[in-house]
C-alpha positions as CSV (number, residue, x, y, z in Angstrom):
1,X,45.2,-30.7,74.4
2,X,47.1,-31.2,77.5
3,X,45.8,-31.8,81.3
4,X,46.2,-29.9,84.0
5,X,46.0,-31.5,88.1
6,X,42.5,-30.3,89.5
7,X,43.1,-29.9,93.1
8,X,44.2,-32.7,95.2
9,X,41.8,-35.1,93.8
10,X,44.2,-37.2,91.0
11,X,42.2,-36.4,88.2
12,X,43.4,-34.3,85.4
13,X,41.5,-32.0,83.6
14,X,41.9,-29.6,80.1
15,X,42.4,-26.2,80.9
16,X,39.0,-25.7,78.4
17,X,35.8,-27.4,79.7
18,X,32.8,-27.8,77.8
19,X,29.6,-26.0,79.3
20,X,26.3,-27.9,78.6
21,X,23.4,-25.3,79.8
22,X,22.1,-24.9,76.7
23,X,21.4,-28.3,75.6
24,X,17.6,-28.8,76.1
25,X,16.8,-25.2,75.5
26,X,18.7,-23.0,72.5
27,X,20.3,-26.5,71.6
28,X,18.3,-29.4,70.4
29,X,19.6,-32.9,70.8
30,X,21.1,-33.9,67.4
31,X,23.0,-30.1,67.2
32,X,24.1,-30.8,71.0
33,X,25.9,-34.1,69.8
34,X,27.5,-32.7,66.9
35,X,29.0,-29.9,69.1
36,X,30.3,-32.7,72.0
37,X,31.6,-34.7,69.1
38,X,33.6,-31.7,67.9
39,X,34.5,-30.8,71.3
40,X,36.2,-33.9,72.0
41,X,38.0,-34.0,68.6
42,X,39.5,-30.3,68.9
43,X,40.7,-32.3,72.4
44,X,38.0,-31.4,75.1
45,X,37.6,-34.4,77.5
46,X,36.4,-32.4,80.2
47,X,32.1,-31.9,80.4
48,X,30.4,-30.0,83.1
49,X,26.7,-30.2,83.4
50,X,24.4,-29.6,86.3
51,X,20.9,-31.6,87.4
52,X,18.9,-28.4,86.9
53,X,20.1,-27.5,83.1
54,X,19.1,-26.4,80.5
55,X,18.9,-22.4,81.4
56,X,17.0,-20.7,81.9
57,X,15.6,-23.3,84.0
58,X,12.2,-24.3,83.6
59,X,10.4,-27.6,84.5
60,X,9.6,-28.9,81.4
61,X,13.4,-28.6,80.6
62,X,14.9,-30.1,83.7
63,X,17.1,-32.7,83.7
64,X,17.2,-32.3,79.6
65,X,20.5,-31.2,79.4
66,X,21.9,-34.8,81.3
67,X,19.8,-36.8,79.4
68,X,21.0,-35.7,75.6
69,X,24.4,-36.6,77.6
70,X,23.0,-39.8,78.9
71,X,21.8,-40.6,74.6
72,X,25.1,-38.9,73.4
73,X,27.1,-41.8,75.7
74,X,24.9,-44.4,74.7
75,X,24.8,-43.9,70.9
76,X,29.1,-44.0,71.1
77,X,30.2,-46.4,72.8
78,X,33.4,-45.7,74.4
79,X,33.2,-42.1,74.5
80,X,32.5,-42.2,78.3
81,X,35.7,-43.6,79.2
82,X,37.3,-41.0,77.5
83,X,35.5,-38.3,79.0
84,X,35.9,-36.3,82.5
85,X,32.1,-35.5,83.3
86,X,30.9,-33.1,86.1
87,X,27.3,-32.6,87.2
88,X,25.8,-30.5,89.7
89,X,23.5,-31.0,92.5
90,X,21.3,-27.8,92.5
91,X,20.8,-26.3,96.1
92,X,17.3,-25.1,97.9
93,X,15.2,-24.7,95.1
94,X,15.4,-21.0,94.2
95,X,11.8,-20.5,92.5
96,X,12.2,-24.0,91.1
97,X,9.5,-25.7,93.1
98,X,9.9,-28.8,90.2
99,X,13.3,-30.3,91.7
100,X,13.6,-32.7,94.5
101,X,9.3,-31.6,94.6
102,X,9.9,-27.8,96.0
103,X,11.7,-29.5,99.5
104,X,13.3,-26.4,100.8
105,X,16.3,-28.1,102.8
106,X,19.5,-29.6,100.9
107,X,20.1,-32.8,103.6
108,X,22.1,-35.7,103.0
109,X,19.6,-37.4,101.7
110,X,19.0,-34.8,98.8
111,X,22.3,-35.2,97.7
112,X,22.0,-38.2,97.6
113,X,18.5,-38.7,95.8
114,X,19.9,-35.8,93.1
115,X,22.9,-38.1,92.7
116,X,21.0,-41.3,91.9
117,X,18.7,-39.1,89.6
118,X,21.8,-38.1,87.8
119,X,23.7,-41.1,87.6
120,X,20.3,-42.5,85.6
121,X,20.4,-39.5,82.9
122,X,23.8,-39.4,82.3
123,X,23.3,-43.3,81.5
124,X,27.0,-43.7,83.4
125,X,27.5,-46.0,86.4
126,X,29.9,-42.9,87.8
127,X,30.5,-38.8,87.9
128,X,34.2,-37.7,87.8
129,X,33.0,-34.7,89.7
130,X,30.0,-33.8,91.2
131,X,30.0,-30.6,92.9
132,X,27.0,-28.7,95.0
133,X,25.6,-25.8,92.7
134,X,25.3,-23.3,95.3
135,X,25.2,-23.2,99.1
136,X,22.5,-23.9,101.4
137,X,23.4,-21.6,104.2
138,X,22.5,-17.9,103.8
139,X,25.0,-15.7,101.8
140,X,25.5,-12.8,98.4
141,X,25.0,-15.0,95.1
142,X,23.7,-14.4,91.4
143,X,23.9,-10.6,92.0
144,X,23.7,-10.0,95.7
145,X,26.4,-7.9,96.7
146,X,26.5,-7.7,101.0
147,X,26.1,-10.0,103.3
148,X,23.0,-9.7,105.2
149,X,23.4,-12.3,108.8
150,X,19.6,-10.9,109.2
151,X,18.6,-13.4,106.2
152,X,20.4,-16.4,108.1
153,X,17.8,-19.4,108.8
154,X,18.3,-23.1,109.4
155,X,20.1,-24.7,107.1
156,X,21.5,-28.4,106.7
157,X,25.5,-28.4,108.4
158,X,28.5,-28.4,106.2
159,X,29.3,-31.4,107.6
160,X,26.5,-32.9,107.0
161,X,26.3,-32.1,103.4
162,X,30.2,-33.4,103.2
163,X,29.0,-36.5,104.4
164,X,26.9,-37.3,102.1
165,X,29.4,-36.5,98.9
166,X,31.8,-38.6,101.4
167,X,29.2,-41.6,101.2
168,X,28.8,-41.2,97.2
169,X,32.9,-41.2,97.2
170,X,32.8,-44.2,99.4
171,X,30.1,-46.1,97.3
172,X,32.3,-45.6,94.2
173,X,29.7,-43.3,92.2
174,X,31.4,-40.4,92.1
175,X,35.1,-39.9,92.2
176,X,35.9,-36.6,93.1
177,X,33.5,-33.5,94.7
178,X,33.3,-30.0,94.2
179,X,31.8,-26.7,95.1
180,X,30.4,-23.7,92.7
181,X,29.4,-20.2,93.7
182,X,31.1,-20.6,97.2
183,X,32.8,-17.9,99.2
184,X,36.1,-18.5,100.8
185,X,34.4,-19.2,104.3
186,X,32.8,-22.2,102.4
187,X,35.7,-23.8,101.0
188,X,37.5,-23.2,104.2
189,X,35.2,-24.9,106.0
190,X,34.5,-27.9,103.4
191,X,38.4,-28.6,103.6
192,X,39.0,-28.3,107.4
193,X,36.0,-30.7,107.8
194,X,37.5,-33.2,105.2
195,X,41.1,-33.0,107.2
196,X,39.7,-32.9,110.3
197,X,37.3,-35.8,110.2
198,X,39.0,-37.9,107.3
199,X,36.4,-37.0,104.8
200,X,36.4,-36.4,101.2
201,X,38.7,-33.9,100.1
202,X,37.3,-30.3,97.5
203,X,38.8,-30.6,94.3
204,X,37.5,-27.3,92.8
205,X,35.4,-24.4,93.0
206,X,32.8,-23.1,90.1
207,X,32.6,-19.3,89.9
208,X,31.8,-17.1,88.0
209,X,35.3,-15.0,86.2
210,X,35.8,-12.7,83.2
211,X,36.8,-9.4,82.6
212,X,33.2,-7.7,84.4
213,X,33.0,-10.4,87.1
214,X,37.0,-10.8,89.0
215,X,35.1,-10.9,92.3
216,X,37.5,-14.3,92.5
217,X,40.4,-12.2,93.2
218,X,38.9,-10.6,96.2
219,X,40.1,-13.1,98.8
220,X,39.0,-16.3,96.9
221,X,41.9,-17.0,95.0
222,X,44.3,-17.2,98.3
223,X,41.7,-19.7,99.7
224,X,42.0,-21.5,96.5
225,X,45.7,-21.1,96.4
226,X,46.7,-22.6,100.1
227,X,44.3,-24.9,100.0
228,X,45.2,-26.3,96.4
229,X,41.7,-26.7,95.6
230,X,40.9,-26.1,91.6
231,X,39.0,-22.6,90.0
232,X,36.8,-23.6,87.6
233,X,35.6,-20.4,85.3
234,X,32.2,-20.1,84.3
235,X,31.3,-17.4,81.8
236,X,33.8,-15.9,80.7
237,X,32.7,-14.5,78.0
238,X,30.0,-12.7,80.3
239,X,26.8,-14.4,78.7
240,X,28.0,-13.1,75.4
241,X,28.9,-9.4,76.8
242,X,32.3,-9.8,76.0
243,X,32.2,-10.9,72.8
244,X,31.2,-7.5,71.6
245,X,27.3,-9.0,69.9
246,X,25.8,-6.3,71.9
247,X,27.7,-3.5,71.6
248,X,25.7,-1.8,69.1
249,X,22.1,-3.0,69.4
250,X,22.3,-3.5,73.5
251,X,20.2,-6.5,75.1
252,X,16.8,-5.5,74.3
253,X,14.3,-3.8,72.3
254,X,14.6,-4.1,68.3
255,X,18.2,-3.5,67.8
256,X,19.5,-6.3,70.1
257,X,20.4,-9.9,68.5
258,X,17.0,-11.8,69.0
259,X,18.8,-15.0,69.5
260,X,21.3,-14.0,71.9
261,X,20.6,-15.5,75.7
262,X,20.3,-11.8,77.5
263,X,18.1,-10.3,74.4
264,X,15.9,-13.6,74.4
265,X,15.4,-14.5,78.1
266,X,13.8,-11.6,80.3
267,X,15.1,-13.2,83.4
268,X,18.6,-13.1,82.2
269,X,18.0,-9.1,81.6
270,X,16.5,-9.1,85.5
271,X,19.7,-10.3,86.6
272,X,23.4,-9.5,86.7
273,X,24.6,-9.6,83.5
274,X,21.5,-7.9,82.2
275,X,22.6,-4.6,84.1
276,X,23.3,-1.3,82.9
277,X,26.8,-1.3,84.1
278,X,27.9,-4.2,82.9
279,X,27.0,-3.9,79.5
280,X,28.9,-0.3,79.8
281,X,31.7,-2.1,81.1
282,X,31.7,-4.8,78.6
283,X,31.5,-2.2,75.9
284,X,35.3,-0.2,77.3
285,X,37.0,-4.1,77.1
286,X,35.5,-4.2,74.1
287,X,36.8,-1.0,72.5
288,X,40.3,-1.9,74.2
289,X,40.3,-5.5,72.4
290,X,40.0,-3.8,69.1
291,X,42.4,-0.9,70.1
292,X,44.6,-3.8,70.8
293,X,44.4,-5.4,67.0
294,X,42.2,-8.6,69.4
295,X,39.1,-9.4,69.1
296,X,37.2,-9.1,71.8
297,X,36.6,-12.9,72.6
298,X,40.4,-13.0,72.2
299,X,40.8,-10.9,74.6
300,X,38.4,-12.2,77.0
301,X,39.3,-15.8,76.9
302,X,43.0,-14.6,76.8
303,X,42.4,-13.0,79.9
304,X,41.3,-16.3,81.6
305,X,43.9,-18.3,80.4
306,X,46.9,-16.1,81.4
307,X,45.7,-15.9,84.6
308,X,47.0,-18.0,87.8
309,X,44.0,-18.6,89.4
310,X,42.6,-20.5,86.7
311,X,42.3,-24.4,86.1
312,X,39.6,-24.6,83.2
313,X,37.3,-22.5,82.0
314,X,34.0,-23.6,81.2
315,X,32.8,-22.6,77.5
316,X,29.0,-22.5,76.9
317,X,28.3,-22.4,73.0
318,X,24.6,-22.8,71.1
319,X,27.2,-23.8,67.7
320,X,30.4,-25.9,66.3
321,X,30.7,-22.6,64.6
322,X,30.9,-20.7,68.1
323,X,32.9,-23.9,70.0
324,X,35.5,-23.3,67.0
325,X,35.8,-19.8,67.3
326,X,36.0,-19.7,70.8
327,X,38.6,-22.7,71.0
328,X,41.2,-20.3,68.6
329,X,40.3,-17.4,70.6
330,X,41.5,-19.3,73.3
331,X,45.1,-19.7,72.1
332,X,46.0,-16.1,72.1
333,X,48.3,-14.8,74.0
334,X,48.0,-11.2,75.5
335,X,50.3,-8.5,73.7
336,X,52.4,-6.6,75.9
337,X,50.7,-3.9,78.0
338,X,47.6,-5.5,78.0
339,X,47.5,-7.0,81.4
340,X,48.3,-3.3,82.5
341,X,45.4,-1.7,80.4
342,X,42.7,-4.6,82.2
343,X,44.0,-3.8,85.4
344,X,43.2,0.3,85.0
345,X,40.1,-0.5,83.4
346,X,38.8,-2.7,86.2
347,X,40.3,-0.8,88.9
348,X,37.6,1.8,87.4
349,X,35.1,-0.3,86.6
350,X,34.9,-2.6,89.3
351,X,33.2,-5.9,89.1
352,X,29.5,-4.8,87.6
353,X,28.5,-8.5,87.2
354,X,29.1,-9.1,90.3
């Protein structure tokens, strides 16, 4: 699989990322290195975990998902050279008292103390890119649609925080940083502050993108654009919306599939992609994919690929069965038209999962 530039940072990346959340939860450990061996030989080098996986996030499960890395590393020797890895430094715990022991401020020294804890699962002496999972300062995430400057309360500087990723680039234990569920004020910011006061430079950006979610393309993916700094697109395939699994049962009750993330996690239901409106949505892509001789995981990872904004987008799978599927689906190209035909749906639609 080729490589693609992410950002300005000199590493290179494949445009299809391997998403680790459910390693430590749906995925046990010895099915979890039998998918990241497959990964890498269908010629996915690039990994992206985070400190708080597996999801949904529980404390019994933190940190799970690095450390069936960390074993997957040690048992192969060699593997980890020939492997991008991203982590993630969760933010102020959001009803996850467990990380960082329920400390509600994301300081320097967070960053750095999530780092070190990292470094340890992973078992690796470095992180290609380590990125901060969400903002600190007040703003619409997961669901929240407005900004509200009535929420706003103290909150550790941008500066600050880009110190301390400055510091870890400096010490040599992570090479590049990134962002994820940032608004283009944030990346602004992060980027002026890295010009202005010589500090290390945003690679990419970790949001969410897929047919129900394009909320990227409302201003982001200019910030993105001018400031050459890296989209990297998580679910894509709308926690399984868009691959048409729950099109005839829905996500709950006795029709749904049982094993399915939305069906099996309540709080998954309580939140974006468990809405009304986006399974509705999901459902018109859906019927267009098949109206279109795709299916609709074609059509949904199609999407993704053909489009500009993208640098990699980030698979999550519970199978090799599903991580096969998913890497075909992947090749397709859009038939003629169908661009036009997303474009009317959404401009109906809107962005649900937003």
């Amino acid at each position: 699989m080729h490589t693609v530039p992410l950002g300005r940072s000199g590493l290179h990346v494949t445009p299809l990322c391997l998403g680790t959340m459910t390693f430590g939860e749906q995925v046990d450990s010895a099915t979890a290195h039998t998918i990241l061996d497959r990964s890498l030989a269908l010629g996915i080098s690039f990994i992206d975990t985070a400190e708080m996986y597996a999801v949904p996030a529980r404390a019994e499960t933190y940190g799970a998902t690095e450390t069936i890395l960390g074993d997957w590393f040690a048992a192969r020797p060699g593997v980890r050279q020939r492997v991008l890895l991203a982590t993630k430094a969760a933010g102020p715990p959001r009803g996850m008292p467990w990380i960082r022991h329920g400390r509600a401020e994301f300081k320097a020294s967070d960053i750095v103390e999530s780092c070190e804890a990292s470094l340890k699962r992973l078992r690796t002496d470095v992180i290609d890119l380590y990125q901060l999972h969400w903002p600190a300062r007040n703003l619409p995430s997961f669901g929240a649609r407005y900004f509200d400057p009535a929420l706003d309360k103290p909150a550790p500087a941008i500066e600050e925080q880009l110190r301390a990723l400055d510091s870890l680039v400096r010490a040599g234990k992570v090479r590049a940083i990134g962002l994820s569920n940032e608004t283009p004020y944030g990346v602004h910011e992060f980027v002026r502050l890295a010009e202005s006061q010589g500090l290390a430079r945003v690679a990419s950006v970790q949001n969410a993108y897929c047919l129900i979610n394009r909320s990227v393309e409302h201003a982001l993916d200019e910030t993105l654009h001018r400031l050459d700094v890296g989209l990297l697109a998580y679910s894509p395939l709308g926690f399984g919306l868009l691959t048409g699994k729950y099109d005839t049962g829905g996500t709950s009750g006795p029709a749904a599939p049982s094993e399915a993330r939305i069906a099996r996690y309540a709080s998954v239901r309580s939140g974006r992609w468990g809405r009304d409106a986006a399974l509705a949505a999901a459902r018109r892509y859906n019927a267009l994919a098949r109206e279109l001789g795709l299916t609709p995981t074609q059509l949904a990872l199609a999407f993704c690929r053909s489009k500009w904004q993208v640098t990699s987008t980030i698979l999550g799978v519970t199978s090799v069965a599903q991580l096969e599927e998913d890497v075909a689906a992947f090749q397709t190209e859009l038939p003629d038209g169908a661009m036009a035909a997303l474009d009317a749906l959404h401009l109906e639609l809107g962005d649900p999962a937003l």
